[in-house]
Gaussian input, Z-matrix of N, CA and C with variables (Angstrom, degrees):
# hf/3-21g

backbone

0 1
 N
 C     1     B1
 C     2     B2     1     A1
 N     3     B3     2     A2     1     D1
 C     4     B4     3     A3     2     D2
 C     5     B5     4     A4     3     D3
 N     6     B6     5     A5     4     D4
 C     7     B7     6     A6     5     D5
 C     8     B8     7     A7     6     D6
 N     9     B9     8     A8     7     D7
 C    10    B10     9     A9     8     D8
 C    11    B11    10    A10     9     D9
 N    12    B12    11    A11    10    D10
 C    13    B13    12    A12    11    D11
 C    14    B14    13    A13    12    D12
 N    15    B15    14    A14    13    D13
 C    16    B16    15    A15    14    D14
 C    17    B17    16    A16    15    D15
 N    18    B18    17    A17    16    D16
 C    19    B19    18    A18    17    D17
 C    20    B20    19    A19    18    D18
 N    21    B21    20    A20    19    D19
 C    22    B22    21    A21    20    D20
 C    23    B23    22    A22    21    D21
 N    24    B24    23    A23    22    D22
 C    25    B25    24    A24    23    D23
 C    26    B26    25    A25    24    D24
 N    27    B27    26    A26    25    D25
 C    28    B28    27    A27    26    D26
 C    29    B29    28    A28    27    D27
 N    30    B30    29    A29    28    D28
 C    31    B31    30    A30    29    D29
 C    32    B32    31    A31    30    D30
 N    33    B33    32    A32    31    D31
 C    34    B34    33    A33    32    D32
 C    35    B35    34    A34    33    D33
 N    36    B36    35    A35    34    D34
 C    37    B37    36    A36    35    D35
 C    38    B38    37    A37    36    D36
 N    39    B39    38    A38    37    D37
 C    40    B40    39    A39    38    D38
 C    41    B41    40    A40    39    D39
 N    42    B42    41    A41    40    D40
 C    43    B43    42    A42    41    D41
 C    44    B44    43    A43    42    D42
 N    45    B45    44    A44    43    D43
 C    46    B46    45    A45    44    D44
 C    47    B47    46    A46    45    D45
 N    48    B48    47    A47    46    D46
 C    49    B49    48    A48    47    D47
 C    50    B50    49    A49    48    D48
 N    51    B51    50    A50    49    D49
 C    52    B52    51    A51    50    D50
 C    53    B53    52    A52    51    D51
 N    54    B54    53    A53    52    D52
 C    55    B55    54    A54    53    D53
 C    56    B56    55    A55    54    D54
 N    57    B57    56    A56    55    D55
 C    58    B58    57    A57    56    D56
 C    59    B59    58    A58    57    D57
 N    60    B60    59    A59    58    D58
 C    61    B61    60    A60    59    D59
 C    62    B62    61    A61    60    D60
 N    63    B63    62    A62    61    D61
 C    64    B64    63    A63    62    D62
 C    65    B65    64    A64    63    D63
 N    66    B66    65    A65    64    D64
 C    67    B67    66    A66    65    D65
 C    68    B68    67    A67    66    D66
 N    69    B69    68    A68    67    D67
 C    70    B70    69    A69    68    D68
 C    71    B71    70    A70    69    D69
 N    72    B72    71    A71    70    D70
 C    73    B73    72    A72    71    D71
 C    74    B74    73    A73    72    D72
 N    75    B75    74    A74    73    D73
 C    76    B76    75    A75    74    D74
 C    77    B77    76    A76    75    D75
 N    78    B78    77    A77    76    D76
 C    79    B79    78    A78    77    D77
 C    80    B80    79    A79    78    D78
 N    81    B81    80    A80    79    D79
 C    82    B82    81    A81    80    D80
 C    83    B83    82    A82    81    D81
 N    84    B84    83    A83    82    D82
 C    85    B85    84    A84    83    D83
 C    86    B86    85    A85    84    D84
 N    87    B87    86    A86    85    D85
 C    88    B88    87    A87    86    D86
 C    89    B89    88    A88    87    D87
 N    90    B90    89    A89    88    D88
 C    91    B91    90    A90    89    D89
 C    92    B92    91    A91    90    D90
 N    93    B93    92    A92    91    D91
 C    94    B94    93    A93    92    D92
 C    95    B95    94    A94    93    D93
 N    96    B96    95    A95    94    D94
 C    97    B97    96    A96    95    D95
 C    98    B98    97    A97    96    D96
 N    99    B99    98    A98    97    D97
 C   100   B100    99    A99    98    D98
 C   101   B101   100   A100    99    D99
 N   102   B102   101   A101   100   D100
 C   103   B103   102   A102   101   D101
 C   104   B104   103   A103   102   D102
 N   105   B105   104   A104   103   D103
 C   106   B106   105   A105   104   D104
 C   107   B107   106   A106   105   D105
 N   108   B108   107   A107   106   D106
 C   109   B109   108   A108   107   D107
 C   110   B110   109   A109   108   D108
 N   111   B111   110   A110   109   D109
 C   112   B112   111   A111   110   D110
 C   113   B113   112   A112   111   D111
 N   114   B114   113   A113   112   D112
 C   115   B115   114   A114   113   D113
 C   116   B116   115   A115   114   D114
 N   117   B117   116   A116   115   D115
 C   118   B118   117   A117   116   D116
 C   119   B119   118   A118   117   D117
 N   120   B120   119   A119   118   D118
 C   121   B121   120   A120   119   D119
 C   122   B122   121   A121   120   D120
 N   123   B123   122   A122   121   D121
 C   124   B124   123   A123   122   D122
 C   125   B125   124   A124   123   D123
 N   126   B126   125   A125   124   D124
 C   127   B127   126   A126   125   D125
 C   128   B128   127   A127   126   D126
 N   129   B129   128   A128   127   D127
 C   130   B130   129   A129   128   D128
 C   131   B131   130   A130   129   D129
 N   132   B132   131   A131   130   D130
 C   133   B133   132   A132   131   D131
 C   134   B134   133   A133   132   D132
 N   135   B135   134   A134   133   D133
 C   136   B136   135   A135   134   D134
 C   137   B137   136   A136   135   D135
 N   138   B138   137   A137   136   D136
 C   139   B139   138   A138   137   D137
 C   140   B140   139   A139   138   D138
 N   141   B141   140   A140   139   D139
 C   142   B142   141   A141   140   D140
 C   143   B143   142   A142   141   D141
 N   144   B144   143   A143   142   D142
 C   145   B145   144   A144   143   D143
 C   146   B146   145   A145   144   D144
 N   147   B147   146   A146   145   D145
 C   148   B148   147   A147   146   D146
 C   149   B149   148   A148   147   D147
 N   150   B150   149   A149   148   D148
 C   151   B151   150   A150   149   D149
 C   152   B152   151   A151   150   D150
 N   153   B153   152   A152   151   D151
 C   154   B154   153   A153   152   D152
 C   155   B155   154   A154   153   D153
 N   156   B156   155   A155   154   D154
 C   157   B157   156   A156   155   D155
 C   158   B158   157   A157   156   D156
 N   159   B159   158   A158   157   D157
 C   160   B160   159   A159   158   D158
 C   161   B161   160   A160   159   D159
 N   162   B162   161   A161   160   D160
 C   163   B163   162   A162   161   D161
 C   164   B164   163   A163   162   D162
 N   165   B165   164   A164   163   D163
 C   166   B166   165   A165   164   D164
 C   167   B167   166   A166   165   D165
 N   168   B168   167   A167   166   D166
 C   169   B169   168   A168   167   D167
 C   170   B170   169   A169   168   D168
 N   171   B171   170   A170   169   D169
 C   172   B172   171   A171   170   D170
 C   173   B173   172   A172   171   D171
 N   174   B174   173   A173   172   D172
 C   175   B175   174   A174   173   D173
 C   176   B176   175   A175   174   D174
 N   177   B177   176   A176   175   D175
 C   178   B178   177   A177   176   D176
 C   179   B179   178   A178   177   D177
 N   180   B180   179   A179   178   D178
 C   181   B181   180   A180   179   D179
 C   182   B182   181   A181   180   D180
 N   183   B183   182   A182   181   D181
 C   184   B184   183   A183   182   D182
 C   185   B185   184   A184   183   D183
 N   186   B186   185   A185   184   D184
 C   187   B187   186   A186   185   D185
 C   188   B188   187   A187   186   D186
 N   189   B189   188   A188   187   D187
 C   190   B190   189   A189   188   D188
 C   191   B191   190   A190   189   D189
 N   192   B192   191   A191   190   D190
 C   193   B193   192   A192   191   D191
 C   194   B194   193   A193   192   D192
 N   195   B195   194   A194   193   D193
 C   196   B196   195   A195   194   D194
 C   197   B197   196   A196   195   D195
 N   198   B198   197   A197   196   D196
 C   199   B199   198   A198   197   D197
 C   200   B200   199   A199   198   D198
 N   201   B201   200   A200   199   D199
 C   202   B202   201   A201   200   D200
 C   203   B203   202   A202   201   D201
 N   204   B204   203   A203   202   D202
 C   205   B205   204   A204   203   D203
 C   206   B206   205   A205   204   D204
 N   207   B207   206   A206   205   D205
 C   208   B208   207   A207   206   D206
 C   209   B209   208   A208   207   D207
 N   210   B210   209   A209   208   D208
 C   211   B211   210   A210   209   D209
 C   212   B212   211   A211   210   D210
 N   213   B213   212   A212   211   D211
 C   214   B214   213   A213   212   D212
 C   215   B215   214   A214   213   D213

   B1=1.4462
   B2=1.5251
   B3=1.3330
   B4=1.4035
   B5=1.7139
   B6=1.4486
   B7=1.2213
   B8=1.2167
   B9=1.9184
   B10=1.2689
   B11=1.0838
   B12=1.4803
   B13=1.6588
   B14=1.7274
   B15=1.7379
   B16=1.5803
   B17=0.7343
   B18=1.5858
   B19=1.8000
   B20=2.1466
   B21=1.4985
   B22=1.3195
   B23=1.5407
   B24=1.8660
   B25=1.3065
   B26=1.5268
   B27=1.4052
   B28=1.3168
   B29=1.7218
   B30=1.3896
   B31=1.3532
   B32=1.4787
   B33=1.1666
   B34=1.3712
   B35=1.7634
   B36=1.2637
   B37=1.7568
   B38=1.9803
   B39=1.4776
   B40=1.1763
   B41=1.6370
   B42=1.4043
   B43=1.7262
   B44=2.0163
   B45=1.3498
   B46=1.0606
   B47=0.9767
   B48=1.5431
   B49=0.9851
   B50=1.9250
   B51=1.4103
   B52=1.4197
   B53=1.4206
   B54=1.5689
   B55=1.7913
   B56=2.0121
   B57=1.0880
   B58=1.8418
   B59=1.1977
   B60=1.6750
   B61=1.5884
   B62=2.1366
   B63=1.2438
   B64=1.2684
   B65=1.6820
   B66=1.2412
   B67=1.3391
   B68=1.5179
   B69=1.7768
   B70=1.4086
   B71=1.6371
   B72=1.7383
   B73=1.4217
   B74=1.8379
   B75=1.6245
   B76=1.3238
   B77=1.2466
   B78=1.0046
   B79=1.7052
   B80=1.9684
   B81=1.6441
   B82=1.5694
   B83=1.4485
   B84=1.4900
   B85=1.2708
   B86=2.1311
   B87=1.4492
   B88=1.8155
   B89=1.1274
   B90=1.0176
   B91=1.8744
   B92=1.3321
   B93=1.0348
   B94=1.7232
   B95=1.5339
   B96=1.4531
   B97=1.7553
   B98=1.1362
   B99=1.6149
   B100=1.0640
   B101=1.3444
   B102=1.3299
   B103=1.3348
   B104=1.9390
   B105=1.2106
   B106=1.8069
   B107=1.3127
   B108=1.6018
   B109=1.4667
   B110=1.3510
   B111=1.2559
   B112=1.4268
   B113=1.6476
   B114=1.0417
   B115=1.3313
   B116=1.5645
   B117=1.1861
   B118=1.3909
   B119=1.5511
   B120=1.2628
   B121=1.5538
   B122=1.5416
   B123=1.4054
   B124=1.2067
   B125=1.8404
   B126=1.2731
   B127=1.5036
   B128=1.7596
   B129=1.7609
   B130=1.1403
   B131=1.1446
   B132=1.8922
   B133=1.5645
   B134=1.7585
   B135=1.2299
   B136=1.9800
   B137=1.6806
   B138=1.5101
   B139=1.4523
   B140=1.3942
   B141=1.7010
   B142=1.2253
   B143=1.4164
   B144=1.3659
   B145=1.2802
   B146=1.7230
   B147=1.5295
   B148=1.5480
   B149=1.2943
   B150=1.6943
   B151=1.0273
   B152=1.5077
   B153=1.5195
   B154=1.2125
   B155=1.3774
   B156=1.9459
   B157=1.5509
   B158=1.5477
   B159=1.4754
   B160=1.5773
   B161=1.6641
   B162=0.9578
   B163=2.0750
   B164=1.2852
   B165=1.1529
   B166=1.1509
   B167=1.3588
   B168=1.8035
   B169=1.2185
   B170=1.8672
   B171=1.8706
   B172=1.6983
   B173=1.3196
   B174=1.4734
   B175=0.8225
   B176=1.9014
   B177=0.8611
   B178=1.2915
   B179=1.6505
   B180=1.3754
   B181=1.6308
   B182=1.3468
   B183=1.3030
   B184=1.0975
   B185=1.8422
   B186=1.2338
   B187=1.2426
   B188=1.8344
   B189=1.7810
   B190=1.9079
   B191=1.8324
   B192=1.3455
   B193=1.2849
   B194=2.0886
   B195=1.2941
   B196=1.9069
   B197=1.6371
   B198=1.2742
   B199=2.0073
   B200=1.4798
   B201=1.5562
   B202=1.3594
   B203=1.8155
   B204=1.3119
   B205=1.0998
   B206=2.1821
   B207=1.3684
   B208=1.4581
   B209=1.7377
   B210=1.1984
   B211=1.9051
   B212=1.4708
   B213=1.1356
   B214=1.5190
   B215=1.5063
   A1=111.00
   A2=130.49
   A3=148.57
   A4=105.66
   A5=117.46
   A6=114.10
   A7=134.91
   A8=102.49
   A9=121.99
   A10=141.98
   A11=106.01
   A12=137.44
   A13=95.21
   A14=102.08
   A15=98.07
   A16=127.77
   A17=121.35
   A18=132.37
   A19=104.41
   A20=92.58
   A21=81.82
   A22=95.75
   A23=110.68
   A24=87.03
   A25=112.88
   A26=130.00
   A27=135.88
   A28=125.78
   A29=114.25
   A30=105.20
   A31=114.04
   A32=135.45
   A33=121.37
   A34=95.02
   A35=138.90
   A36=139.79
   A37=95.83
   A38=130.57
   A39=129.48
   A40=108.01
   A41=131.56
   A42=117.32
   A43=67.65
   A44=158.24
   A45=141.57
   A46=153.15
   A47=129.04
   A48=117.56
   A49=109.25
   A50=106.63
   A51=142.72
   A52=92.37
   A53=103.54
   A54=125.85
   A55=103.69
   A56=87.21
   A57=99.43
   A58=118.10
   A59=98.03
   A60=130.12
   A61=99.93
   A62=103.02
   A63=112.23
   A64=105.37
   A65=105.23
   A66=105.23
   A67=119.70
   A68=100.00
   A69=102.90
   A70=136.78
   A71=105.03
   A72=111.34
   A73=94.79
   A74=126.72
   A75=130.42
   A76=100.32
   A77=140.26
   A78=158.75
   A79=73.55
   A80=112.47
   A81=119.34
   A82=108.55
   A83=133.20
   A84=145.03
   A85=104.96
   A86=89.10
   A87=105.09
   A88=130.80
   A89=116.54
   A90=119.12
   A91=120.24
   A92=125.18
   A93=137.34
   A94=96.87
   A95=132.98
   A96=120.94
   A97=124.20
   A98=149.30
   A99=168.25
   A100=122.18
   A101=112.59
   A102=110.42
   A103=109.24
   A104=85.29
   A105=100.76
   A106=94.65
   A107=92.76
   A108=132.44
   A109=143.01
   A110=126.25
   A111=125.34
   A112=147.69
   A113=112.43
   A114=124.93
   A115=128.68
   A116=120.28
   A117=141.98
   A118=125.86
   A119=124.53
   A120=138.00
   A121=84.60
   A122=134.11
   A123=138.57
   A124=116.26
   A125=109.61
   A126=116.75
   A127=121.50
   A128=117.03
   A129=116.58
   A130=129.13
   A131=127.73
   A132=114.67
   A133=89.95
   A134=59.12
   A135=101.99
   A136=95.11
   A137=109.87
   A138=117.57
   A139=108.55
   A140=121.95
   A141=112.87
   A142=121.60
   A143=121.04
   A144=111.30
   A145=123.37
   A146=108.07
   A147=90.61
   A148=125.54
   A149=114.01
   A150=127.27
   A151=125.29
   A152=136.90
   A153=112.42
   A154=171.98
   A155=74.25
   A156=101.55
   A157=96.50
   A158=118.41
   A159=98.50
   A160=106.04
   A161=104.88
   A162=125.88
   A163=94.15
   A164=142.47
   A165=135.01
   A166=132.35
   A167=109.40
   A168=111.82
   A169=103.63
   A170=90.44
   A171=69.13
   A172=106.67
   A173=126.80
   A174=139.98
   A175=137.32
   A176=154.33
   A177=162.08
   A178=121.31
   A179=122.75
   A180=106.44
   A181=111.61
   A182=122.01
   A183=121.16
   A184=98.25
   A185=126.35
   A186=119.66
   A187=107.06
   A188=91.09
   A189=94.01
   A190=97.21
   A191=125.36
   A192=131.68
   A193=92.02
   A194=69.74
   A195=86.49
   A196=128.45
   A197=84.08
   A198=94.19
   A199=96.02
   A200=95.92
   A201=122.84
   A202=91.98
   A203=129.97
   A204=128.28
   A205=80.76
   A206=93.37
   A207=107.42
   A208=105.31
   A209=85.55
   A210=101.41
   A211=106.85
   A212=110.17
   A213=130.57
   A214=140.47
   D1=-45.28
   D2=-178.05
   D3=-53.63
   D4=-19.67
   D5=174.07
   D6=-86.88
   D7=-23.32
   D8=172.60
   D9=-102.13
   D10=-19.86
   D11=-167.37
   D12=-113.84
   D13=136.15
   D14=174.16
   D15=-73.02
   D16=148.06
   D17=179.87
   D18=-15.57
   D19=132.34
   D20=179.39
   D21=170.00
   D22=168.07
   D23=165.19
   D24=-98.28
   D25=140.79
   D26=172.35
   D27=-96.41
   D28=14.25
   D29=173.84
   D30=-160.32
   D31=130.78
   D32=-149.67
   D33=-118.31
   D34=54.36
   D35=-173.02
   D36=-44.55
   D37=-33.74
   D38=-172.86
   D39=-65.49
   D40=-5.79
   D41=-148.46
   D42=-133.11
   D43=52.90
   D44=67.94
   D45=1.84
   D46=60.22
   D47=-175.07
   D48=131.67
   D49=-5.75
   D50=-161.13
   D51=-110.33
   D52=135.16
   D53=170.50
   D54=-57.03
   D55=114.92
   D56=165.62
   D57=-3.26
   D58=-63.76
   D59=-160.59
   D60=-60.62
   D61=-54.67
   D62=173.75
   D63=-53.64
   D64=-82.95
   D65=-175.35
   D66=-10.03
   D67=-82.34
   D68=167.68
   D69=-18.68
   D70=-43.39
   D71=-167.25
   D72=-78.48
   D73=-41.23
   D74=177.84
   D75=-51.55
   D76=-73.42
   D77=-121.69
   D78=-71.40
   D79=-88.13
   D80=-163.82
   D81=-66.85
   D82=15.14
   D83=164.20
   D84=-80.97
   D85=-72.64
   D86=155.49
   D87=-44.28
   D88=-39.21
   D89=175.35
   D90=-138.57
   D91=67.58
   D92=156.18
   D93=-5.99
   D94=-65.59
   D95=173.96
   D96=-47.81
   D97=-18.60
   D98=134.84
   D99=-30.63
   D100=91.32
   D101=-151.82
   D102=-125.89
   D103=-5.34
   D104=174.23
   D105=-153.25
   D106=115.66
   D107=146.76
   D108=-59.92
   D109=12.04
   D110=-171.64
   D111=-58.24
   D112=128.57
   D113=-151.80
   D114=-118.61
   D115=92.62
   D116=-142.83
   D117=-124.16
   D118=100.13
   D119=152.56
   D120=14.90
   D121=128.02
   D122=144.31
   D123=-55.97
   D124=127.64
   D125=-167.52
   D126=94.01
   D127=-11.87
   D128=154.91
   D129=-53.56
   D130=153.39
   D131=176.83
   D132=-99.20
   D133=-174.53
   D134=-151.30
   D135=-117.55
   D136=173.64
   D137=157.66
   D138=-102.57
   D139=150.74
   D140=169.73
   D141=-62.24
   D142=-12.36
   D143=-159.28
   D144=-82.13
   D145=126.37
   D146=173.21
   D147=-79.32
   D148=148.43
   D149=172.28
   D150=-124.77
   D151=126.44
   D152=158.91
   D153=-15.36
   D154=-56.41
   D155=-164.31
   D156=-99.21
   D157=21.96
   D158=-179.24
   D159=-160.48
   D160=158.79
   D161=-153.78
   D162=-121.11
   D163=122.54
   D164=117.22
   D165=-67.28
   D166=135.71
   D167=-169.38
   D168=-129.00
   D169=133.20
   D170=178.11
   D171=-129.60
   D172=165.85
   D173=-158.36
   D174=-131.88
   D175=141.91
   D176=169.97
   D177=-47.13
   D178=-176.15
   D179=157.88
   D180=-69.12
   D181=-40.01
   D182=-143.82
   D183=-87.06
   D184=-4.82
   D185=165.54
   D186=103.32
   D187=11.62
   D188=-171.68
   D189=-100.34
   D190=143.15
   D191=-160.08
   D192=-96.67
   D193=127.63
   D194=-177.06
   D195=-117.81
   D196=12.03
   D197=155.45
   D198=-154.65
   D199=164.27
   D200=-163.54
   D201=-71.36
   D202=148.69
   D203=-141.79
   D204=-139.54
   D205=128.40
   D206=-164.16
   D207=-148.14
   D208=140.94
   D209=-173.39
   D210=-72.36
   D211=132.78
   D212=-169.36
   D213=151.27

């Protein structure tokens, strides 16, 4: 990712375990390029495509994010 996406941070392993709602506000706090936040049932698909400006974040029932959440 570091080759394609501008200087920045791209992966947040600390917001594990952290309410969605939070996450989200860290994630576009950390990276001004990050411009979609998305937030997803852990085990939903995805598109292959990378993107910069956007994180997928996924999540549990309970609304707590359960992988490390990385730009792409």
């Amino acid at each position: 990712m570091a080759d394609i996406c501008p200087p920045g941070k791209n992966q947040w392993p600390e917001l594990v375990g952290v309410k969605a709602t939070t996450a989200k506000y860290i994630i576009k706090k950390d990276n001004p390029n990050v411009e979609n936040v998305v937030v997803l049932l852990a085990g939903s698909g995805t598109t292959e495509d990378i993107r910069c400006d956007r994180v997928w974040v996924f999540v549990n029932i309970h609304d707590l994010v359960v992988e490390v959440p990385k730009v792409g």
